[in-house]
Backbone as ProteinMPNN parsed JSONL, in Angstrom:
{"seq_chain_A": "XXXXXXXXXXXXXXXXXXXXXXXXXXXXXXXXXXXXXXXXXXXXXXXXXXXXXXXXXXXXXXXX", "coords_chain_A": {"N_chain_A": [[-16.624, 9.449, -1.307], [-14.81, 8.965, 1.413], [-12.255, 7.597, 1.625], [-11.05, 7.89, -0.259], [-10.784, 10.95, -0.863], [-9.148, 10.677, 1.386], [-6.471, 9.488, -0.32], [-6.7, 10.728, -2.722], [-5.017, 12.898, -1.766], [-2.457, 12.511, -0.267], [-1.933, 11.241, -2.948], [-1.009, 13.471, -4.213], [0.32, 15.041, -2.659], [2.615, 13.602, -2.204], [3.68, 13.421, -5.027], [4.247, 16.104, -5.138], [6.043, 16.294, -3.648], [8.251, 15.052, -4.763], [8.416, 16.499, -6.985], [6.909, 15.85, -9.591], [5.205, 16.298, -12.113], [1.904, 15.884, -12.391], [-1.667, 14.736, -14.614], [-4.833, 14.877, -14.771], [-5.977, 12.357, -15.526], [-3.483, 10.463, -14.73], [-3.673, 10.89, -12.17], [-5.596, 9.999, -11.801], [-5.51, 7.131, -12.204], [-3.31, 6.419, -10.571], [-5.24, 6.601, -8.415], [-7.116, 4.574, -8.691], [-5.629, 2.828, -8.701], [-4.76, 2.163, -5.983], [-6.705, 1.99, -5.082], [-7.784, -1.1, -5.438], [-5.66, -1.934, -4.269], [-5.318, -1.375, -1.329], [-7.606, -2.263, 0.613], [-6.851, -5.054, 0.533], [-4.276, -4.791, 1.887], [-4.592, -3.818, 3.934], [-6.235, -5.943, 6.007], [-3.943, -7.746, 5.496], [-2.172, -6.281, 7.515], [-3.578, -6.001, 9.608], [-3.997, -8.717, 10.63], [-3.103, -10.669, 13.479], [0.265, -11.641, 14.679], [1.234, -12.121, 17.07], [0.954, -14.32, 18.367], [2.57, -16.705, 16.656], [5.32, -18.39, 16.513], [8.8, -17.63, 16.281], [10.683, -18.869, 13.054], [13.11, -20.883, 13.204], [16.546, -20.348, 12.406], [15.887, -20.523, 9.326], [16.052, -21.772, 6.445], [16.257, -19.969, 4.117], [16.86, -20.669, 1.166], [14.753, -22.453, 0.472], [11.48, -23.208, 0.268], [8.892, -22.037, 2.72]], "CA_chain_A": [[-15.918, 8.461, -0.519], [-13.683, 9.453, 2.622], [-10.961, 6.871, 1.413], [-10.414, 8.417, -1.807], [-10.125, 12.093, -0.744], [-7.595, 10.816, 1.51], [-5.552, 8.952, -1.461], [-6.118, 11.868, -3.837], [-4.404, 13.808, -0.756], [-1.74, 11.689, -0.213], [-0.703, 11.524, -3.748], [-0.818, 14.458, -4.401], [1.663, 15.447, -1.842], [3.786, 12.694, -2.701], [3.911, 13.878, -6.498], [4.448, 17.755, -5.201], [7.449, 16.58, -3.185], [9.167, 14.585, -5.504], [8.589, 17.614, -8.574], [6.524, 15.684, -10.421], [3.732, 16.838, -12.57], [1.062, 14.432, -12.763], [-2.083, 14.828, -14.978], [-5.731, 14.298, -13.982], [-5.983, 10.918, -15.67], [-2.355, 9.824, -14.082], [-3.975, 11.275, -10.666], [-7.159, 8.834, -11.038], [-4.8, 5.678, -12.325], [-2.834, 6.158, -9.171], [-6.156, 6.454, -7.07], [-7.491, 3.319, -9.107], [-4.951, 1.369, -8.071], [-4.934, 2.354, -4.687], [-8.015, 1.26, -4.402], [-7.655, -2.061, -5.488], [-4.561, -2.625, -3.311], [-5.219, -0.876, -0.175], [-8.199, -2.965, 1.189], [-6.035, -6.471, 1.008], [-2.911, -5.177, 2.634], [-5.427, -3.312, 5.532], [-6.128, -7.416, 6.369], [-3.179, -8.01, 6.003], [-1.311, -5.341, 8.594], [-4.396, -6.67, 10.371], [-3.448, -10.092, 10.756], [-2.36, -10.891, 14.556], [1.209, -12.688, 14.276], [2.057, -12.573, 18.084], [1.362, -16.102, 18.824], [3.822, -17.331, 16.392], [6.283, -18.892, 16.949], [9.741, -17.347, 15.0], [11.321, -19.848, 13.135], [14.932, -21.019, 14.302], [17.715, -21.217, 11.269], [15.166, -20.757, 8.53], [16.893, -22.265, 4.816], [15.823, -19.288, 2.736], [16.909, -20.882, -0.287], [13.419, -23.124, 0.462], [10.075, -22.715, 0.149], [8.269, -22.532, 3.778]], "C_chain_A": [[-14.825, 9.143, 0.299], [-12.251, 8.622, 2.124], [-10.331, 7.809, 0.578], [-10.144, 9.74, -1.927], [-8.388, 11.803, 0.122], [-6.0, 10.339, 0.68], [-5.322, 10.294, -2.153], [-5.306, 13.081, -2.706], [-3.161, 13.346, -0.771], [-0.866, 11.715, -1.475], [-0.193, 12.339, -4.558], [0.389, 15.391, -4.038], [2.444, 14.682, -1.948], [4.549, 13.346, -4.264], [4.445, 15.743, -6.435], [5.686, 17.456, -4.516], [8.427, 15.693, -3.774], [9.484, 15.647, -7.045], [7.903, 16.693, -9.693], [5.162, 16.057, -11.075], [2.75, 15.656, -13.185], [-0.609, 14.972, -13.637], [-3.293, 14.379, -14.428], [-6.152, 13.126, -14.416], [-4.824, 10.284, -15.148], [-2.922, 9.702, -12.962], [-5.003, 9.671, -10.538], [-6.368, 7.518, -11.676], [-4.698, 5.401, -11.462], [-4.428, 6.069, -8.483], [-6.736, 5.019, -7.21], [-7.085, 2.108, -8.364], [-4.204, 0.842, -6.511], [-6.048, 1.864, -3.841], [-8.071, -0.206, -4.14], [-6.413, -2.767, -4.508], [-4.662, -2.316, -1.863], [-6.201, -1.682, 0.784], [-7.253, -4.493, 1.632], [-4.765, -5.827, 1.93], [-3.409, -4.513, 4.007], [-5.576, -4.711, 6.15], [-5.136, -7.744, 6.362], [-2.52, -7.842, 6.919], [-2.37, -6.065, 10.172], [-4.547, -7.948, 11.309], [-2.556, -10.138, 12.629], [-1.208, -12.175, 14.465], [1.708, -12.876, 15.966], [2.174, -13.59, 18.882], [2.348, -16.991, 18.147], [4.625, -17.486, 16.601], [7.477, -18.681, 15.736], [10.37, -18.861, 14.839], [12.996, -20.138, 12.93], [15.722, -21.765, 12.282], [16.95, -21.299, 10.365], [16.206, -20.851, 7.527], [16.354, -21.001, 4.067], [16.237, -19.433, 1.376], [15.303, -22.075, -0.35], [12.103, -22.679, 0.54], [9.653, -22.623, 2.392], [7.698, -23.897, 4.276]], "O_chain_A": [[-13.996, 9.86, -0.263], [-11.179, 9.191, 2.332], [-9.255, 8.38, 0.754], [-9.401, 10.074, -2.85], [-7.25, 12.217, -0.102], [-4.853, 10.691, 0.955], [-4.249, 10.892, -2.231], [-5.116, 14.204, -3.172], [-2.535, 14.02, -1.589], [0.331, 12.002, -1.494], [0.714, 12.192, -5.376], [1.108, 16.134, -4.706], [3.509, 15.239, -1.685], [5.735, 13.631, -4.431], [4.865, 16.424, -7.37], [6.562, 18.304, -4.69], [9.51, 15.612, -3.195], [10.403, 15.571, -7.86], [8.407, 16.817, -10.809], [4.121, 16.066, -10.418], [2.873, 14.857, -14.113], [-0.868, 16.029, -13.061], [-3.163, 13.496, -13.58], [-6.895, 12.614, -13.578], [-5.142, 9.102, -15.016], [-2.884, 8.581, -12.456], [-5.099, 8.76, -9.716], [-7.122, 6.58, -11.416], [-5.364, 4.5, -10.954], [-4.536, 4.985, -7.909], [-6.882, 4.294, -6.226], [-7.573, 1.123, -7.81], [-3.561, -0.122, -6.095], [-6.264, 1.531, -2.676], [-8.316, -0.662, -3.023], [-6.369, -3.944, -4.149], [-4.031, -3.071, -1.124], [-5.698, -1.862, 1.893], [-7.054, -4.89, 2.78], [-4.318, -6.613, 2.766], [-2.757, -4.633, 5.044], [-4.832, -4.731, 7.131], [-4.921, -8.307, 7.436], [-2.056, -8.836, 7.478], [-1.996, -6.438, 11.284], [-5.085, -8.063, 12.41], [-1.463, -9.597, 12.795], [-1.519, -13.348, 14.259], [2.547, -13.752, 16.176], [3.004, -13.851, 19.753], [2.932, -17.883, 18.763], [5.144, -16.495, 17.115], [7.402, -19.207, 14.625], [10.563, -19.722, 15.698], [13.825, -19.358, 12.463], [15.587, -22.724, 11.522], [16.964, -22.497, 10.086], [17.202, -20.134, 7.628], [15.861, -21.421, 3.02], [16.056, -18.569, 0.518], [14.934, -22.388, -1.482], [11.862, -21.559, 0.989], [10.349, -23.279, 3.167], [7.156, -23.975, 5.378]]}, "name": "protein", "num_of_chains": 1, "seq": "XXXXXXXXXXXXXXXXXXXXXXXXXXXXXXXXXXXXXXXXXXXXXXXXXXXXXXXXXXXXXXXX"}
């Protein structure tokens, strides 16, 4: 799979520039759960918002 070399790339170099030593079952958790999360938030980023309309004075103590 092309995805998953670039994950095990990715956190690899993440884990080498923070000093951490990660194990090859830690390595494939992280890729695991990369997997499972990375498809939904690709649809999401995906998502065209520039017809919305911002909304004016939103209450953020309320729900939408």
């Amino acid at each position: 799979m092309e995805g998953s070399d670039h994950a095990a790339d990715f956190i690899a170099s993440g884990l080498a520039l923070l000093g951490i030593e990660a194990d090859e079952i830690e390595i494939a958790v992280m890729g695991a759960f990369h997997q499972l999360l990375w498809p939904p938030l690709q649809e999401m980023l995906a998502i065209d918002t520039s017809e919305l309309a911002p909304e004016r004075n939103p209450d953020l103590s309320k729900a939408p």
